[in-house]
N, C-alpha and C positions, 0 to 999 in steps of 0.2 A: 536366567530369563527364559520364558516360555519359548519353544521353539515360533507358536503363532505371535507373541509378543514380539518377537524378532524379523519374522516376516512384515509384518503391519510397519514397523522402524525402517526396515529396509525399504517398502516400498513405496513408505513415506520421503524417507532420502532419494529413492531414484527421481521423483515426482517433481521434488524441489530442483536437482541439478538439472531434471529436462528442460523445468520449467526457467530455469534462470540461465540457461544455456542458447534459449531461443533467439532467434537472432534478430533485434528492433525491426519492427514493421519498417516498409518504403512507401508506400503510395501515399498520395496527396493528403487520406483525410490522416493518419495518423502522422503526419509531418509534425505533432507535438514532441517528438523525442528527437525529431533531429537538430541539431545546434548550427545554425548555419551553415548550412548544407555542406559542412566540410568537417566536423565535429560531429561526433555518434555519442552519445550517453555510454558509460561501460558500465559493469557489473560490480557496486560496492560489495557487497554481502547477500545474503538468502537465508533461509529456514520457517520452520513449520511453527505457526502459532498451537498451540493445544488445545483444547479446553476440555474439560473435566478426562485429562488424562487421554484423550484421542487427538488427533489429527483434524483441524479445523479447515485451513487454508496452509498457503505455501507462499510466502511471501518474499520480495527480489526489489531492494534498492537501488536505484541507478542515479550514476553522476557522471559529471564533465570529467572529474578526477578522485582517484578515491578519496576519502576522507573516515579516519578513524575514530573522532570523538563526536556526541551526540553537537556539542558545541557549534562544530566546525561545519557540520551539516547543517544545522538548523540556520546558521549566517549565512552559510556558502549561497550567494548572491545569480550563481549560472540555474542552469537547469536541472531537474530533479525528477524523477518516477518511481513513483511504486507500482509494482507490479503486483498481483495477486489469483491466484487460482484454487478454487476449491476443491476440497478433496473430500467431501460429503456432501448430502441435502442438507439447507437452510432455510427455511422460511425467508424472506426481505426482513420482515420485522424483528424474527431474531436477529438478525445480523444487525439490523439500525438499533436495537435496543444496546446491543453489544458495543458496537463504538461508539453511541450517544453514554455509556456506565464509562469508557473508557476514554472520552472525550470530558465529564463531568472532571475526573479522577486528575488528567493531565494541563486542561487548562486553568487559564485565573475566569474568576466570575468576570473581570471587565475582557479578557478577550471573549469568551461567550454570550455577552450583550451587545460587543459590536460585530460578531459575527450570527447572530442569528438568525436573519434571515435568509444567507447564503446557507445556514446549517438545514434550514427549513429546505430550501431546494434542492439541497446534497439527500434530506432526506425524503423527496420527492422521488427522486431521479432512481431511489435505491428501492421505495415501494412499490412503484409504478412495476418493478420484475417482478413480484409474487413470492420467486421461488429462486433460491440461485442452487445450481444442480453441480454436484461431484465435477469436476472437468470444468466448470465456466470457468472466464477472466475477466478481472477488471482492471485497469488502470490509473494513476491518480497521478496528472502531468501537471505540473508547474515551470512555466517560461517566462524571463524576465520580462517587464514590461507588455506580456499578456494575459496573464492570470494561470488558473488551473481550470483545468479540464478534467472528467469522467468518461473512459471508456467501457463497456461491458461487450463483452463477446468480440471485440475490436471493433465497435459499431461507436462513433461520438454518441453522446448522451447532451443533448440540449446547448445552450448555449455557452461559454467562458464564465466562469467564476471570477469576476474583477478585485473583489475585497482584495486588499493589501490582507497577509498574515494567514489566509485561508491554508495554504499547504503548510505551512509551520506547525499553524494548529494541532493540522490534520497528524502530522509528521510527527509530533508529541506524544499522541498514542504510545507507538512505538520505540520511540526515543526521550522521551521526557525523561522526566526524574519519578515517577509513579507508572510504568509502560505495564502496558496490556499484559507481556511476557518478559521476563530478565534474558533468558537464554534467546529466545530470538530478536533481538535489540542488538545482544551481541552478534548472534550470526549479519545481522544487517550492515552493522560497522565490521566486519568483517572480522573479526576475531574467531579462533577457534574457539567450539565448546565441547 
């Protein structure tokens, strides 16, 4: 391995462990990750999505408890986040083109027709930035019996996403049976890779 191929790996690892090391926001508007104000979300798994062989983003699953099969996450009924922070320029649109290929790949046609107008405001929510820059964060909260929520920069993004099945969806990406990345699905559920 190139010693710079090495560096770019390393400081793509340190990036991830910062970033999944941060400690859940507290103030009022990010109260989507606290579980009854007695319960914290913990750290399932983390790792760096790719694409074409570079470091794309840094992504960090959180749950009530861990959970080690795609299965058991996707049912598991408590609370849920994904975390995400860039580690390059993107365009909005690449990136909506990106999960709308990797959203096409992991869902069924009927979850996609009864989600599509919530997909339309997810992809609202994601144009409206332009540009998402090296260093931004977003977040993707799902709470029982209030939907999923959009954070960017830790700022809410609009209003609750009510659709029953929105984060599962979303969550398939990554965890499906067709995922964005095999190695980072695994780091997610926590497995070594």
């Amino acid at each position: 391995m190139k010693t710079s191929s090495f560096k770019k790996l390393a400081l793509n690892t340190l990036a991830v462990m910062a970033f999944a090391a941060a400690a859940l926001p507290a103030d009022a508007q990010d109260a989507a990750v606290s579980v009854r104000s007695t319960a914290s979300l913990q750290l399932n798994g983390a790792g760096i999505r790719k694409d074409a062989e570079r470091g794309l983003y840094a992504a960090a699953l959180y749950l009530e408890s861990r959970l080690s099969t795609p299965q058991a996450v996707l049912s598991h009924p408590g609370a849920k986040q994904l975390r995400f922070m860039m580690l390059r320029d993107i365009s909005a649109a690449d990136m909506g083109d990106l999960l709308a290929r990797a959203m096409q790949s992991s869902a069924s046609d009927e979850q996609l027709w009864k989600l599509a107008p919530a997909l339309f405001r997810l992809g609202a929510v994601f144009g409206e930035q332009k540009k998402l820059h090296a260093g931004d964060t977003f977040e993707i909260t799902s709470l029982p019996g209030k939907g999923t929520s959009i954070s960017i920069n830790g700022r809410l993004q609009g209003a609750t996403f009510e659709e029953p099945g929105l984060f599962e969806a979303l969550l398939g990406i990554w965890l499906g049976p067709r995922p964005a990345d095999l190695l980072l699905k695994s780091s997610l559920l926590g497995r070594a890779v």
